[in-house]
LUMKE-737406 format. One record per residue: x, y, z of N, C-alpha, C in turn. Coordinates in pm, whole numbers, padded with zeros to 5 digits, always signed. Each point is the difference from the previous one (the first is absolute). Example, Ala and Ser with C-alpha at 12.3 -4.5 7.8 and 13.67 -1.06 7.14 Angstrom:
! residues 2
+01319-00569+00780-00089+00119+00000+00090+00120+00000-00035+00105-00072+00082+00119+00006-00077+00109+00073
This chain:
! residues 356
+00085-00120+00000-00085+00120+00000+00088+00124+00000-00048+00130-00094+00070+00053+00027+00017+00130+00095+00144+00029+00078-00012+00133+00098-00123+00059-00007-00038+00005+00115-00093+00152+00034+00094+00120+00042-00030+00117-00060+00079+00098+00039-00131+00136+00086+00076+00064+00087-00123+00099+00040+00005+00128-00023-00045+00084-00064+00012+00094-00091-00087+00128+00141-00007+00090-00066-00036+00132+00108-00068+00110-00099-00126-00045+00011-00057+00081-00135-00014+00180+00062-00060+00068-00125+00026+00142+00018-00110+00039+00124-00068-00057+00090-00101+00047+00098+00106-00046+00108+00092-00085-00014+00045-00012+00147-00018-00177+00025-00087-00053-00043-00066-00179+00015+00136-00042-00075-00010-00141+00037+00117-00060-00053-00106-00152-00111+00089+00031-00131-00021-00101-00111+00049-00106+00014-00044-00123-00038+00066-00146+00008-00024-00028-00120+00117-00018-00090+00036-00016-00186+00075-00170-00029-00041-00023-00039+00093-00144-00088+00130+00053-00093+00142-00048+00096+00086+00027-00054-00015-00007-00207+00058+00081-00078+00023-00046-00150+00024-00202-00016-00120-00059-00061+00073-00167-00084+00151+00009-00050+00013-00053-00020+00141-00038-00149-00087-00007-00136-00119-00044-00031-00030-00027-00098-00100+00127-00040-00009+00094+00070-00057+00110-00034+00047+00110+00127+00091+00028+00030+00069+00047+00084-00053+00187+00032-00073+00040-00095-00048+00155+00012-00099-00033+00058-00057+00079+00099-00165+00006+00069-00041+00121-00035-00143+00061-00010-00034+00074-00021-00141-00030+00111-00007+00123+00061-00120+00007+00192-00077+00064-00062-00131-00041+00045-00108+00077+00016-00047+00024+00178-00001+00123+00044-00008+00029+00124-00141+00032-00012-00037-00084+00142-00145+00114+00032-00015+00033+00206+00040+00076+00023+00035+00032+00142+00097-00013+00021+00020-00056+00140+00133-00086+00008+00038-00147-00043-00059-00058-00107+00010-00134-00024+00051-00008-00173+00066-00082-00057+00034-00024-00093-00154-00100-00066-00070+00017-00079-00086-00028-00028+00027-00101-00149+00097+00033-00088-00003-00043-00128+00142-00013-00004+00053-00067-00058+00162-00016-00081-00036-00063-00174+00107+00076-00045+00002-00086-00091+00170-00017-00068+00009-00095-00049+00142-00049-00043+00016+00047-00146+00115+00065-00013+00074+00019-00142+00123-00060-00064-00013-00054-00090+00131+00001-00021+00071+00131-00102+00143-00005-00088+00018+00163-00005+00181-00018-00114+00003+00048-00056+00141-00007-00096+00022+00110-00018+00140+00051-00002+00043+00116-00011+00130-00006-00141-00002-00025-00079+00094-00010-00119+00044+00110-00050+00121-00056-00059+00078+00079-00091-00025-00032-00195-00003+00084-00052-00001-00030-00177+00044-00101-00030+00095-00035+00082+00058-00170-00067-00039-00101+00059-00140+00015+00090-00079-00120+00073+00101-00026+00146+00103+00080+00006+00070-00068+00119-00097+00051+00162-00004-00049+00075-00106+00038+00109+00069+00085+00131-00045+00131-00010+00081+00049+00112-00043-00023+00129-00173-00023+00002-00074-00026+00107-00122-00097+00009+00010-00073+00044-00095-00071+00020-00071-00100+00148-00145+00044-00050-00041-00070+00151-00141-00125-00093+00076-00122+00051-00087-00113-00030+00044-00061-00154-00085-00079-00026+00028-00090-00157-00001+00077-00109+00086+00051-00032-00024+00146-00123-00016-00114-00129+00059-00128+00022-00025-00040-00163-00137-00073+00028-00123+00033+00059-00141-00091-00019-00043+00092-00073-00103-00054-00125-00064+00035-00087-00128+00033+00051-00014+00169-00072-00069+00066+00056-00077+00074-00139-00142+00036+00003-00062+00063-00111+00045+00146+00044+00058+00069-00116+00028+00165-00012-00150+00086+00017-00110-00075-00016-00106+00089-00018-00011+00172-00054-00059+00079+00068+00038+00149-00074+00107+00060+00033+00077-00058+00094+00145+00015+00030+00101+00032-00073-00058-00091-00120+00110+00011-00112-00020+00081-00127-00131+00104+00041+00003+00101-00132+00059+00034-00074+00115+00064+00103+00113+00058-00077+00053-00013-00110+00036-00191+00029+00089-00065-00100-00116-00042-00104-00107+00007+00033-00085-00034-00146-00058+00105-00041+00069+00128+00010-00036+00119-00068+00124-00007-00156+00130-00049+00040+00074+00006-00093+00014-00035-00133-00115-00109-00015-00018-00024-00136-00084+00147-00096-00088+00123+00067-00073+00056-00030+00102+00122-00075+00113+00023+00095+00114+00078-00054+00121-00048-00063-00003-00105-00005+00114-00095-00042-00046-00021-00197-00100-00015+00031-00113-00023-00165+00036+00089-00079-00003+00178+00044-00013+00096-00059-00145+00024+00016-00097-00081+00068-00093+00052-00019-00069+00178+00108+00088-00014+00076-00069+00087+00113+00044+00160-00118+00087-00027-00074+00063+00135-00053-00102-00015-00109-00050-00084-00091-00048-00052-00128-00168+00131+00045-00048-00081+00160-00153+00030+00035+00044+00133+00080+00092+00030-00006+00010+00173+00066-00010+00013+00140+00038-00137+00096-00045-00023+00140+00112+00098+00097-00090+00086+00079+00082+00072+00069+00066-00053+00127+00086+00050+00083+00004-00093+00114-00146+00003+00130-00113+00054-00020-00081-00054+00085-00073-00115-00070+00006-00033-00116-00062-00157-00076+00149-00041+00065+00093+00011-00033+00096-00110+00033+00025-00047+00114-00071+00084+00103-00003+00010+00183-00141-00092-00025-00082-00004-00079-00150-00091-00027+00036-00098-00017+00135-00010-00036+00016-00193-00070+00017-00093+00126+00089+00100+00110+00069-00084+00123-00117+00007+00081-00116+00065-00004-00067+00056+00146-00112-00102+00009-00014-00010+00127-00156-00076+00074-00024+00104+00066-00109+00100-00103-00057+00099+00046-00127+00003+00084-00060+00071+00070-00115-00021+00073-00144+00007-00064+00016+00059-00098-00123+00055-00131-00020+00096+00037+00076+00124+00004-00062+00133+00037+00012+00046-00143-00074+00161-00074-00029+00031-00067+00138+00055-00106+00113+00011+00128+00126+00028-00069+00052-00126-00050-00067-00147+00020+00087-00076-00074-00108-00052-00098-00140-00006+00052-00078-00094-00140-00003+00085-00091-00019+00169-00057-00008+00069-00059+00118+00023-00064+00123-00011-00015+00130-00008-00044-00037-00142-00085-00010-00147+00071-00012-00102-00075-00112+00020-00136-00078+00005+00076-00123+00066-00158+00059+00071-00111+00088+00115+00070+00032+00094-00124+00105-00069-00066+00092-00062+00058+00104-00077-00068-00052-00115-00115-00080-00097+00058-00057-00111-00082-00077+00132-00113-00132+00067+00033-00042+00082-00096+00079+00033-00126+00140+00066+00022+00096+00005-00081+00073-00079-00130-00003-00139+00057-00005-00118-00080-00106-00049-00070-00129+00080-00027-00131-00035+00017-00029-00179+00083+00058+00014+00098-00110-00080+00107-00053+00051+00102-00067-00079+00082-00115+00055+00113+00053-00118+00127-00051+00029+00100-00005-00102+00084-00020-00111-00017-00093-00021-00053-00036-00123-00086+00036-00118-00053+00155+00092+00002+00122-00116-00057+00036-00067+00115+00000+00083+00057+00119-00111+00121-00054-00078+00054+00063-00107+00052-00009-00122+00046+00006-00042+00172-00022+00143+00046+00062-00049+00146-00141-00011+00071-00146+00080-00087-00099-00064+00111+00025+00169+00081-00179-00011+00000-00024+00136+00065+00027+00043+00192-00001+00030+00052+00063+00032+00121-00021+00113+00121-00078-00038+00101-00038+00122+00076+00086+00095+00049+00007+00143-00053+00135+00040+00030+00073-00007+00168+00078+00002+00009+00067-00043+00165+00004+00136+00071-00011+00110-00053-00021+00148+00059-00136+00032+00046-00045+00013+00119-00139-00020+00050-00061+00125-00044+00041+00156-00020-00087+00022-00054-00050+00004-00149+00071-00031-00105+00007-00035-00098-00093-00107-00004-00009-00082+00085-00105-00149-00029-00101+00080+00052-00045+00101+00129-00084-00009+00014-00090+00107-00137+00112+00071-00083-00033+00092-00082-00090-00053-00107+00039-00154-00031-00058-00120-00082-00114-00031+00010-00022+00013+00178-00151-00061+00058-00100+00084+00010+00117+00154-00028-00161+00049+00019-00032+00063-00113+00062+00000-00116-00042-00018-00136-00070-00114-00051-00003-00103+00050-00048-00094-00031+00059-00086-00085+00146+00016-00034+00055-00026-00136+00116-00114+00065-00029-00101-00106+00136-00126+00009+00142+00062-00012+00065-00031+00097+00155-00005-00051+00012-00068-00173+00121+00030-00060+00042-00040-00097+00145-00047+00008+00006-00055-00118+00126-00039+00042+00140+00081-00054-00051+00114+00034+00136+00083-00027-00013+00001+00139-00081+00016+00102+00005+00034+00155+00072-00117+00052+00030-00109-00084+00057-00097+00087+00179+00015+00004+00045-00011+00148+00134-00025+00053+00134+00010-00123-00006-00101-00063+00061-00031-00110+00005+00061-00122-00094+00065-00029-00063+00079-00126+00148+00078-00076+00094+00041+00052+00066+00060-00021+00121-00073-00098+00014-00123+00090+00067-00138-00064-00012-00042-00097-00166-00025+00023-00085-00015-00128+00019-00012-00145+00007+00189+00056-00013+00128-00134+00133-00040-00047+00142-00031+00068+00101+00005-00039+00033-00104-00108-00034-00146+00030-00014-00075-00085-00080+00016-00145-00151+00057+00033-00034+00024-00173+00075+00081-00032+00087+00044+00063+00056+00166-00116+00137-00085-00060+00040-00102+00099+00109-00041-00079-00046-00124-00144-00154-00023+00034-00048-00104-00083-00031+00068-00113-00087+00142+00034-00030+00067-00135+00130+00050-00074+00111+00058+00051+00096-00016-00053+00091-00109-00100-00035-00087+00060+00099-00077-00089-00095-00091-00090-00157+00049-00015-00064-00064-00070-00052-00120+00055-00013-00076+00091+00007-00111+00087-00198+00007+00056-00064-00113-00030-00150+00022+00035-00010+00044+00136-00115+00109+00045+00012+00059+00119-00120-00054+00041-00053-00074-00020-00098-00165+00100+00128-00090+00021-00070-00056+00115+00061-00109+00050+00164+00045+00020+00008+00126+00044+00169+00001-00005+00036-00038+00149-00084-00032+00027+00013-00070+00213+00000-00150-00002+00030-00043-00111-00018-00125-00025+00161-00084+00028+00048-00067+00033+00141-00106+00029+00094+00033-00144-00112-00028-00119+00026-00036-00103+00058+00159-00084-00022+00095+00076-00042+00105-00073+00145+00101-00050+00071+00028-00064+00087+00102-00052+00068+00097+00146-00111+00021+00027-00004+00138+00122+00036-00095+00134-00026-00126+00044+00048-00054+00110+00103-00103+00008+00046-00014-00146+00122-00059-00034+00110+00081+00042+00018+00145-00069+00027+00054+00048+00033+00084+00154-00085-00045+00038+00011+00051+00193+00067-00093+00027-00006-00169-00022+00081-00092+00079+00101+00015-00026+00053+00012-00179+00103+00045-00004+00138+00102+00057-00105+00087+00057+00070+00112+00018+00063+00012+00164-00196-00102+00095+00040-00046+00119+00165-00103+00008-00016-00054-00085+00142-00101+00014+00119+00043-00014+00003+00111-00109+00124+00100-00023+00018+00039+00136-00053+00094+00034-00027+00108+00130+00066-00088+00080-00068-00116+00057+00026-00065+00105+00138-00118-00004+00000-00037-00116+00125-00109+00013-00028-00140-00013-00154+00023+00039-00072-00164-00013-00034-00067-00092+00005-00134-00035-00034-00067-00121-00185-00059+00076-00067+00087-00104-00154-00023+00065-00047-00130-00064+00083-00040-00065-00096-00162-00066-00064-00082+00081-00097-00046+00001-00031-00100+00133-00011+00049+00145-00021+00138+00013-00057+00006+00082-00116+00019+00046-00056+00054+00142-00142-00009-00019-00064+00076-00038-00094+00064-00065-00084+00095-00045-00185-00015+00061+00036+00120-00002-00156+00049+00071-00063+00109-00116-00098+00059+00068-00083+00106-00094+00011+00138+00094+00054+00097+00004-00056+00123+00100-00158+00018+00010-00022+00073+00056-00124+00079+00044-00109+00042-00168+00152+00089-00028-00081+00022-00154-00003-00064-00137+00040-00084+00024+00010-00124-00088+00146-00029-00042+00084+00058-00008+00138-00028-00059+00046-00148+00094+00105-00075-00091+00108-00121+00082+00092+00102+00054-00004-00069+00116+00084+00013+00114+00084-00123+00023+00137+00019-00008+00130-00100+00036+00014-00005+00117+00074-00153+00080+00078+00017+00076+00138+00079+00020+00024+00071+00050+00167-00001+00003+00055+00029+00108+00122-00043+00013+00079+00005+00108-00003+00178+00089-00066-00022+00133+00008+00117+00056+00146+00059-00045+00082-00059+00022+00168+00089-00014-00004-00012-00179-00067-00016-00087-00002+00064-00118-00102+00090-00038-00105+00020+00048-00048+00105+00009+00097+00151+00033+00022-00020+00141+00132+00141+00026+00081+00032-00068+00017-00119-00115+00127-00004-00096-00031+00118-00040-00138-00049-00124-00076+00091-00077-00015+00084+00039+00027+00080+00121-00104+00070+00068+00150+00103-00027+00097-00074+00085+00145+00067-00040+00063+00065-00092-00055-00048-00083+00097+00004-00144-00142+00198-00042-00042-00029+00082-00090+00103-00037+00081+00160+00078+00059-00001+00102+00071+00013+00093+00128+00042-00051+00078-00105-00039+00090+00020-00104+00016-00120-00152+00001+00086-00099-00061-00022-00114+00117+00009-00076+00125-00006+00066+00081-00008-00131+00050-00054-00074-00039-00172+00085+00011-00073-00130-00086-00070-00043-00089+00087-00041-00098-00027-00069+00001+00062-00175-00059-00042-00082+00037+00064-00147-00030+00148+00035+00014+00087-00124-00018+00141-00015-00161-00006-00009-00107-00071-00027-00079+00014-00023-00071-00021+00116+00010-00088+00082-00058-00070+00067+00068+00134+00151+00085+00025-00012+00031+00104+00104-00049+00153+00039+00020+00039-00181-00155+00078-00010-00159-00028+00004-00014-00087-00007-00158-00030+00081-00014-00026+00128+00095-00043+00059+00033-00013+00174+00010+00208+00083+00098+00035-00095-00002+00139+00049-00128+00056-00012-00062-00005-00061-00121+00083-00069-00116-00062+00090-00021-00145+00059-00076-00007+00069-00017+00080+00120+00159-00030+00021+00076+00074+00198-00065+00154-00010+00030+00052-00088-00024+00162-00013-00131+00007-00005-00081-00068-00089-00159+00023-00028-00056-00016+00193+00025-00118+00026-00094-00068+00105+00041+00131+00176+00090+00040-00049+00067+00097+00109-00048+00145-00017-00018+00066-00158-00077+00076-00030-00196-00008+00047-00017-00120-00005-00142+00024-00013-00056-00151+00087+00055+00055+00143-00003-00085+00158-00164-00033+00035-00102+00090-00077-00101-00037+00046-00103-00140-00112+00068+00038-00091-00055-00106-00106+00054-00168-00012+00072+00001+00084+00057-00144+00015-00091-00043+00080-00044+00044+00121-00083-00040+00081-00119+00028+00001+00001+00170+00113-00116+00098+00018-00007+00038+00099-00088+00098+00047-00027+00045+00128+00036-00065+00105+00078+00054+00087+00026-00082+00107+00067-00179+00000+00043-00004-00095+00070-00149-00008+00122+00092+00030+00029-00179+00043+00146-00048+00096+00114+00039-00129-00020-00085-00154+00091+00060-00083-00016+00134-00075-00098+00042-00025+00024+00151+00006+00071+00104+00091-00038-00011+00100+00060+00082+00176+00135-00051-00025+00047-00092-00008+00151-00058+00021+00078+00049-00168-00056+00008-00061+00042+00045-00152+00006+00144-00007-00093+00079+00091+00020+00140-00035+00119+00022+00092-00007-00052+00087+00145+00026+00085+00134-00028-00055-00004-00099-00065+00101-00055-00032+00083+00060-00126-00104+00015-00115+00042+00054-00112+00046-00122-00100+00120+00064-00087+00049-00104-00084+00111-00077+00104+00011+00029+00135+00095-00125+00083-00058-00105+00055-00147-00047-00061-00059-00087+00027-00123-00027-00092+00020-00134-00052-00186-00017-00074+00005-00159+00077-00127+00008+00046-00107-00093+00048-00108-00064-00011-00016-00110-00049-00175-00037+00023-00017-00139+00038-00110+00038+00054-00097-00113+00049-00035-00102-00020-00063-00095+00004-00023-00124-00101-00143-00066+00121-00065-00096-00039-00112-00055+00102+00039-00120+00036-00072-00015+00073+00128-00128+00087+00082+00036+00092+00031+00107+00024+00094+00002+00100+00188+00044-00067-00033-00005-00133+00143+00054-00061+00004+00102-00025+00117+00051-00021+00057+00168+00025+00150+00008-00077+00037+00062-00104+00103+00043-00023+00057+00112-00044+00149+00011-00010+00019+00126-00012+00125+00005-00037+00023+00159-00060+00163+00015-00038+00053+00150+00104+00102-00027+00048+00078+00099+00074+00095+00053-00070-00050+00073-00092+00112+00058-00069+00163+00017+00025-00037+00102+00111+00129+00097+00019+00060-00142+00063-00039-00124+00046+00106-00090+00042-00020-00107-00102-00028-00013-00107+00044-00079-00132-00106-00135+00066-00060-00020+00071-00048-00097+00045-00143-00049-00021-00035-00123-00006-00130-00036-00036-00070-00042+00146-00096+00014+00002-00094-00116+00168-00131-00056-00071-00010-00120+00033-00150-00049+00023+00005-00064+00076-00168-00026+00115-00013-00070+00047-00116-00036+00000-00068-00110+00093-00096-00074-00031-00057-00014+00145-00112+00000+00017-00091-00015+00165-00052-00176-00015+00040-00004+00131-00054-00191-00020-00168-00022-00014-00055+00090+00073-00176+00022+00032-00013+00100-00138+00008+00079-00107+00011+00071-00092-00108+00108+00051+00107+00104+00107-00120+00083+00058+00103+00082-00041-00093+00124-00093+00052+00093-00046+00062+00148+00094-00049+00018+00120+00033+00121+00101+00090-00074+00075+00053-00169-00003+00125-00021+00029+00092+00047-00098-00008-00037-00143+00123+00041-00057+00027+00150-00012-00139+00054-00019+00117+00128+00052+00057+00059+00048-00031-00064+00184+00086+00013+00073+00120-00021-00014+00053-00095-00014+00096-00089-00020+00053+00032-00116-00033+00038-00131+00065+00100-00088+00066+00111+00064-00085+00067+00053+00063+00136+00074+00080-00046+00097+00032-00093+00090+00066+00023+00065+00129-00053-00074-00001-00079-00080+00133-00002-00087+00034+00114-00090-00075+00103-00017+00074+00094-00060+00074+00114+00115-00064+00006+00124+00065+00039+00104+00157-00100+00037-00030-00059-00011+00150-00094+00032+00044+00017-00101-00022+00035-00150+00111+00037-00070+00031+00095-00026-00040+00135+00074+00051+00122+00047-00066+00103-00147-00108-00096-00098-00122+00088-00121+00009+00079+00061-00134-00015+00158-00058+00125+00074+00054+00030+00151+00049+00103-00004+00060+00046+00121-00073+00046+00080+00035+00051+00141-00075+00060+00111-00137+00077-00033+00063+00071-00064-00075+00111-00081-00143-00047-00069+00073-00051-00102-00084-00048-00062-00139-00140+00059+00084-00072+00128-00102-00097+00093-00102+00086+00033+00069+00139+00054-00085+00063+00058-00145+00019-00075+00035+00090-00119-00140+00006-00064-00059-00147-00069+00073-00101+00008-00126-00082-00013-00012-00120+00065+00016+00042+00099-00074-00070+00145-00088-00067-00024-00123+00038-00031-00085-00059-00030-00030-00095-00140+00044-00005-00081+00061-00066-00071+00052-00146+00023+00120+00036+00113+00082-00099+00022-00045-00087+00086-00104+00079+00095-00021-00117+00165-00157+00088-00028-00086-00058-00089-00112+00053-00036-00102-00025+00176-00047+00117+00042-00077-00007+00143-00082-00093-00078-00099-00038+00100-00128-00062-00004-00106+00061+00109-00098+00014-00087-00119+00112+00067-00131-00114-00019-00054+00034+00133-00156-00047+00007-00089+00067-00110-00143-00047-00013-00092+00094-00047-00034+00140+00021+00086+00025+00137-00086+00090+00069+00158+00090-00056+00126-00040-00043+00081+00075-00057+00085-00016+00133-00007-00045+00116+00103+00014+00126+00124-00097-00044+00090+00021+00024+00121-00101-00025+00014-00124+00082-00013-00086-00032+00017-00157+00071+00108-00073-00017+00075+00057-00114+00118-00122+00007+00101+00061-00107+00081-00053-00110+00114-00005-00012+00018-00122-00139+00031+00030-00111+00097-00093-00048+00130+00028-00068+00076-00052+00079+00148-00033+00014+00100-00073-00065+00137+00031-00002+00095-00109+00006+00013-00036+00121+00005-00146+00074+00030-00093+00123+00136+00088+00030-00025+00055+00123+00085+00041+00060+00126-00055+00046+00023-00130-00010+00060-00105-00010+00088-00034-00112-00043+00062-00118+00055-00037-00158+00140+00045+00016+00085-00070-00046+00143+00077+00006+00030-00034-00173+00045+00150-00054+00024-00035-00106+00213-00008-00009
């Protein structure tokens, strides 16, 4: 069994925490009073461009789905094509390709006008319509009376990115979410470059919005994530679509996410010395620029307000965000937890216990 340790929460009561596993060695607390109420386990890779591992806590090589985590790297076929220059995409479409937006009016109204452009409509895409995740925006829906569409959905942005590289290169823009399809040949492709991994035979799933989803090695994910980080040996082409993401997604912090998200707040802070995102499930990755370095990690329970804890607190240990910068986003990092009534009850944390 492992250590109990006794912790001394911020009222003065003392916490009783489960030392870090070996096999998932990060904890992430949910406090409510004086009691530790929730844990959850992470594991976590910290890489360099050449896959070598500077940090790691738990099995970095178990195969793990990238989910929307891995936008980034499946934005590159969109600029890599010629198509983003071909369709005139500025960097807030190109901040649309990486983002799991909330559906507020600054991101479904951009997607419309973009597809519009190509003469398509919502219509096209394949990801399935979607209640937007910004409450008043959904409730803006309900009391119009009017269905979400599926430009309002999460992904939409992704979406859009793929027909533009399909209408571009002439490639049918049905069924381009398909295994079989031009446009997701391409993504695996590009996942395997990025990462280092030979994806043959591994396992495949479907995301949320219909695309295959690979296994891959948590510590090749960070690879990819790295090489984003530092890109120099990567071709001339492929380095300019890596830069151009970093700059777009740092320029335009609210369209990756939205209001009040964890990767927006952490992106406007950060700038171009950090791009981040999310993924469902419990995955999270990211590039640390100014230290050439890649991270992903993975939550064993795939609870998403663990990983971003646990994101953030690895970018604090790698000295991203300083004093300063903890300061303003406190909340962010060790997000309070409030009753209905709005009074504060608790706390989620890195385990006070975590030693990185």
């Amino acid at each position: 069994m492992n250590e109990i340790s006794p912790i001394a929460a911020p009222d003065g009561s003392v916490l009783r925490v489960h030392a870090g596993r070996p096999d998932a060695p990060i904890a992430v607390e949910v406090t409510r009073g004086g009691m530790v109420e929730s844990v959850h386990r992470v594991i976590a890779a910290v890489v360099d461009a050449d896959g070598r591992a500077v940090s790691s806590w738990g099995d970095i090589d178990r195969l793990v789905y990238g989910r929307s985590a891995i936008k980034p790297i499946q934005a590159l076929p969109v600029l890599e094509s010629g198509a983003a220059e071909a369709q005139g995409l500025d960097d807030a479409e190109v901040t649309l390709c990486c983002a799991s937006h909330s559906g507020e009016p600054m991101h479904v109204d951009r997607v419309v006008a973009w597809l519009g452009r190509m003469g398509l409509s919502a219509d096209d895409l394949e990801c399935g319509p979607q209640m937007p995740g910004h409450e008043p925006s959904a409730r803006t829906l309900i009391q119009a009376g009017t269905a979400p569409t599926r430009a309002h959905n999460n992904c939409s942005g992704k979406h859009s990115g793929m027909l533009t590289t399909a209408v571009h290169l002439g490639e049918p823009t049905k069924g381009y979410t398909g295994d079989d399809h031009p446009v997701q040949k391409r993504l695996k492709a590009v996942m395997a470059e990025m990462s280092g991994c030979d994806l043959s035979g591994v396992p495949t799933g479907y995301d949320g919005c219909g695309i295959p989803v690979y296994g891959v090695p948590l510590k090749g994910l960070a690879t990819a994530m790295a090489r984003f980080a530092d890109p120099a040996g990567l071709s001339a082409g492929r380095r300019a679509a890596v830069e151009r993401i970093v700059a777009a997604c740092a320029k335009h912090p609210l369209l990756i996410g939205g209001t009040d998200r964890f990767n927006s707040t952490v992106l406007a802070e950060t700038g171009t010395r950090c791009l981040l995102k999310s993924g469902a499930e419990g995955v999270f990755a990211g590039a640390a620029i100014d230290r050439g370095l890649g991270i992903c990690l993975k939550v064993d329970d795939g609870t998403g307000r663990a990983a971003q804890a646990a994101f953030g607190a690895i970018l604090v240990h790698l000295g991203v965000l300083d004093a300063d910068a903890q300061r303003r986003l406190a909340n962010a990092l060790t997000p309070p937890i409030r009753n209905w009534a709005g009074r504060l009850v608790g706390v989620v944390r890195p385990a006070p216990d975590l030693a990185f």
